[in-house]
C-alpha positions in Angstrom: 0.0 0.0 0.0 1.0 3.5 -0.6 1.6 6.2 2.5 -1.4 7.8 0.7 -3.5 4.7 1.1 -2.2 3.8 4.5 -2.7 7.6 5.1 -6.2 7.3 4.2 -7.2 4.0 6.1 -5.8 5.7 9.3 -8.0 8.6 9.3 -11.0 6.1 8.7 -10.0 4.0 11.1 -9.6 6.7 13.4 -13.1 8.2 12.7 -14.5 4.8 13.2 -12.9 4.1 16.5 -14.4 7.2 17.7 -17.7 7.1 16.6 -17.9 3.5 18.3 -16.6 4.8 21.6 -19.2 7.3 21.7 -21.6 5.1 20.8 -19.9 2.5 23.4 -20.6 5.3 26.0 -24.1 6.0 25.0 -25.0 2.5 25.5 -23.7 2.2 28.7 -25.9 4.4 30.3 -28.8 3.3 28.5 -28.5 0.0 29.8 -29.3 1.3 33.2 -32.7 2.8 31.7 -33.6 0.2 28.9 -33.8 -4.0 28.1 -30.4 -4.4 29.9 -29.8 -7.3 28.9 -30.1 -6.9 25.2 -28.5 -3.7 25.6 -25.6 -5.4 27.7 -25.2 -7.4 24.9 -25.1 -5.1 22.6 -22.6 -3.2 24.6 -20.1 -5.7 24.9 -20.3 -6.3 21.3 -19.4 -2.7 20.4 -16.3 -3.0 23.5 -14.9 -5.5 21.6 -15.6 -4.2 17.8 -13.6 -0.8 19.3 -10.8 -3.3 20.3 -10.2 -4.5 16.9 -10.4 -0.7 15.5 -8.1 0.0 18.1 -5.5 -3.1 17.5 -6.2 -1.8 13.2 -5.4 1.3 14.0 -2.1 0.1 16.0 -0.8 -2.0 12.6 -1.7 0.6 10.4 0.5 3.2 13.1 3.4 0.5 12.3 3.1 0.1 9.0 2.8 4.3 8.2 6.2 4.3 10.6 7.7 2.1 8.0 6.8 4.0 5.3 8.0 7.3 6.6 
């Protein structure tokens, strides 16, 4: 991949990653309030979903590094 490419799937990653932790945040205090345990669920989906952002953002970090 180009730095251009790599530059371009870092800043979508980053977006991503955090749109999902607001979105992580939200749920968790509407779990309180509404279906808990659907929203629970649903919660600890979007925890883990933000992980892999998080560990794609991490190799894409590398692989920009190596480019530079």
């Amino acid at each position: 991949m180009s730095k251009s490419e790599l530059d371009h799937l870092f800043d979508h990653l980053r977006q991503q990653l955090i749109v999902w932790a607001v979105t992580v945040i939200g749920l968790a205090v509407m779990r309180s309030f509404l279906l808990p345990q659907l929203l629970t669920f649903v919660f600890w989906c979007s925890v883990v979903y933000c992980l892999l952002l998080f560990v794609g953002l991490v190799v894409v970090t590398i692989f920009r590094w190596q480019k530079s």
